[in-house]
Steps between C-alpha positions, in 0.01 A plus 500: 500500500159367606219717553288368814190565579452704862339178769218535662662608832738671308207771427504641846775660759759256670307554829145404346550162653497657859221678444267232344594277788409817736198560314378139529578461909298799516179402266534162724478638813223751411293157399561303836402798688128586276442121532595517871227732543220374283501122488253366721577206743389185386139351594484107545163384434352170756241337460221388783287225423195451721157434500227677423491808802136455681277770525591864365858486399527890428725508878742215410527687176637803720692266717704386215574870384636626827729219499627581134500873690702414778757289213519736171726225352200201589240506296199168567313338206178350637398167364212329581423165519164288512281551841481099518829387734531195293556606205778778606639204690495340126649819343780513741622149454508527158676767459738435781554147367628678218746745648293817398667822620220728336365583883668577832249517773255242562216426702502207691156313643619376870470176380796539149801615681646147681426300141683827294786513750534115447474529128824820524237724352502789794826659566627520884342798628653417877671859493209669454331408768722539875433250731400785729237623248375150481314460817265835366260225258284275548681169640278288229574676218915525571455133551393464134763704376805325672650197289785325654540803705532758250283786396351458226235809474343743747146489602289762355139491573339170727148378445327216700153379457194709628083494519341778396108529592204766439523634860127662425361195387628306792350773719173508327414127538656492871839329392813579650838422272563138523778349744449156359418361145169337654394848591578610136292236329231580782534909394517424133178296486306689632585826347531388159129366549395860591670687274460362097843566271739481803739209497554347823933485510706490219888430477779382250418158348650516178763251455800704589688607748270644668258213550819338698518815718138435593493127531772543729321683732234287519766196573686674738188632663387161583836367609685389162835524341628417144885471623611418827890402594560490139205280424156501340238457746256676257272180480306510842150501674553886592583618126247249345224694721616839423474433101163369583378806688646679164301323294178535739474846477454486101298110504344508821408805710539687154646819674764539193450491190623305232664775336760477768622218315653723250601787716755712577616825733361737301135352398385439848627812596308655244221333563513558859574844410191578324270361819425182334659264812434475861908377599820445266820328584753768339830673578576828692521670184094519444461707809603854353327460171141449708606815663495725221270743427317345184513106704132420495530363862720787665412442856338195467784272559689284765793292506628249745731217536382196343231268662641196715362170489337321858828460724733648258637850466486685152734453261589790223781409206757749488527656196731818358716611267884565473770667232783327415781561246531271149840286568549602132452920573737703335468773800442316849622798619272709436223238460578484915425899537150467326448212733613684844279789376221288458531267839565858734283585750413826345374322178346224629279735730393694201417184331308388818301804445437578167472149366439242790817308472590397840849560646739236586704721713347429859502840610269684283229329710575750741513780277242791617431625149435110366301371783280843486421469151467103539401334826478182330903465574459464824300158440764434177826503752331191682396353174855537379640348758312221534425417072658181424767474207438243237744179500800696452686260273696536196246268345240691588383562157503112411267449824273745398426427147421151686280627706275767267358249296441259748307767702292673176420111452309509818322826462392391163350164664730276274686370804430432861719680788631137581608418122635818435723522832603161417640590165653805617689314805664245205612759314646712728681218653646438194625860452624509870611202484583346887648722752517789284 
């Protein structure tokens, strides 16, 4: 007979089985619950890229944490790109070209959205955006974010092209803030004669985008138009005056200097900023940051539409900003809440405020609180209205880069108006080709 060794199982009672199967449902259900109650719900990270924030960004800072407030599960990674438009423009193309899904949230210049909805880089944002809720914005700005009748972002601050003037320095010499740009070289002159270190009117005449946005208001101020039914008209007697009036105020009446050549936003409002200019062409924006306590010309300064040229009415370039979602996001969803919190009434009037970013939503012109703290919107609404959208063409970006370098050529005396508009008219035929 064969001695054998007791098994394993064999080592306990016949109804140890049960109870290790008991046991186990018991330990298993004692786990679910303690992770029921301590695991914490999942946080999905987006990411915002935008621009550089003008001004004191210490409110947008809070802005962004009452959102993540309001959405425990949300939290927003800030990334900023270059102040320069063109060379975010640059980022985004690259890394759209590319497919990169490393950012959800983007911000759009007014100009971006048609040629990134052509490209399939913007995802369909139709839904987020009622047609009822459409009609609160800015007409100009929801034209530039409709492609093919979609939605393609939502407008979230509007800008449009302003003078800003030394109202005491005006007064002092017996000026009064000029209605037309005769009256501004006339003002300029003569103060900047009187008063040694002041410049006479500066602007943005780098070659960028921003030189367009000028040089457009000049054209359309004396009657031009770069596109009209689909063709360029850019080469004309109207536009090859207004790039010679540009080029007058640095050569000839010597009003602006030749730094504006290389100039930007932020320069001329700094210099402006520290008293060192009689009038600047700049966006809404500069307004609140003159107002602040430690502005060296708090109190000191005006703002009106534009100048208009004999028999013409002023022209301003409308400008803005708007958020869009990355066709390539890996949470539209929620990339769409950070974007309705961002666009609402209620955020864009502390924005407004705090910052100086203009609202697109119409209404907030009519807000007690805004127009109390800043009159100036009551002149902005007509402004608005009234700003003129660049060419709003999916080949925008090809017609620009055609006209920046033509235009800089002027400034910097290395073409005539006529040569320059005649060069600029070839090319953009070519890229419009007829009828398009």
């Amino acid at each position: 007979m064969v001695n054998k060794k007791p098994g394993y199982l064999e080592k306990f009672p016949r109804c140890a089985p049960g109870l290790l199967f008991v046991l186990f449902m018991l330990l298993l259900s004692i786990a679910c619950a303690k992770g029921d109650k301590t695991t914490p719900e999942a946080v999905t990270t987006i990411v915002f890229k935008h621009g550089k924030i003008a001004g004191d960004t210490t409110l947008f800072n809070k802005l962004i944490k009452q959102f993540e407030a309001e959405h425990p599960q949300i939290a927003v990674k800030e990334e900023t790109l270059p102040a320069s438009t063109d060379e975010q423009h640059q980022y985004y193309v690259t890394n759209l070209a590319g497919g990169a899904a490393d950012f959800d949230v983007l911000s759009l210049d007014v100009i971006w959205v048609q040629e990134f909805a052509r490209a399939g880089w913007l995802k369909d944002i139709s839904p987020l955006l009622p047609l009822a809720e459409r009609g609160e914005f800015f007409p100009g700005p929801m034209r530039a974010v409709t492609y093919k009748d979609k939605i393609y972002a939502v407008p979230w601050y509007i800008d449009a092209g302003l003078l800003y003037y030394r109202r005491d320095l005006l007064q002092k010499y017996g000026f009064t803030p000029p209605k037309t740009w005769a009256e501004l070289v006339r003002a300029a002159t003569t103060i900047t004669s009187l008063e040694p270190g002041i410049y006479g009117f500066i602007w943005q005449g780098k070659q960028y985008e921003g030189l367009v946005c000028n040089a457009l208001e000049y054209m359309w101020g004396h009657g031009g138009e770069v596109i009209k039914d689909g063709q360029a008209v850019i080469y004309s007697p109207q536009n090859v005056a207004a790039l010679q009036f540009m080029r007058d105020l640095i050569k000839k009446q010597r009003i602006s200097p030749e730094l504006v050549t290389t100039a930007i936003e932020e320069p001329t409002r700094h210099i402006f900023g520290q008293g060192k200019a009689l009038f600047m062409r700049n966006w809404p924006y500069a307004w609140n940051i003159f107002q602040q306590a430690d502005s060296p010309i708090r109190g000191r300064v005006g703002v009106s539409a534009l100048p208009a040229f004999s028999e013409h009415t002023s022209a301003s370039t409308l400008g803005g900003w708007q958020l869009g979602i990355n066709k390539y996001s890996k949470h539209p969803r929620i990339a769409g809440k950070l974007i309705k919190f961002l666009t609402s009434p209620a955020t864009q009037k502390e924005m407004a405020l705090a910052i100086g970013y203009k609202p697109t939503r119409m209404k907030l012109y009519r807000d007690a609180d805004l127009l109390r703290e800043q009159p100036l919107l009551s002149l902005l609404y007509d402004v608005f209205l009234q700003a003129r959208p660049r060419p709003l063409s999916a080949h925008y970006m090809q017609i620009t880069q055609v006209l920046q370098p033509e235009i800089s050529a002027v400034l910097a005396d290395l073409k005539s108006p006529d040569e320059a508009l005649k060069s600029a008219q070839q090319q953009i035929y070519k890229i419009l080709g007829p009828g398009k």
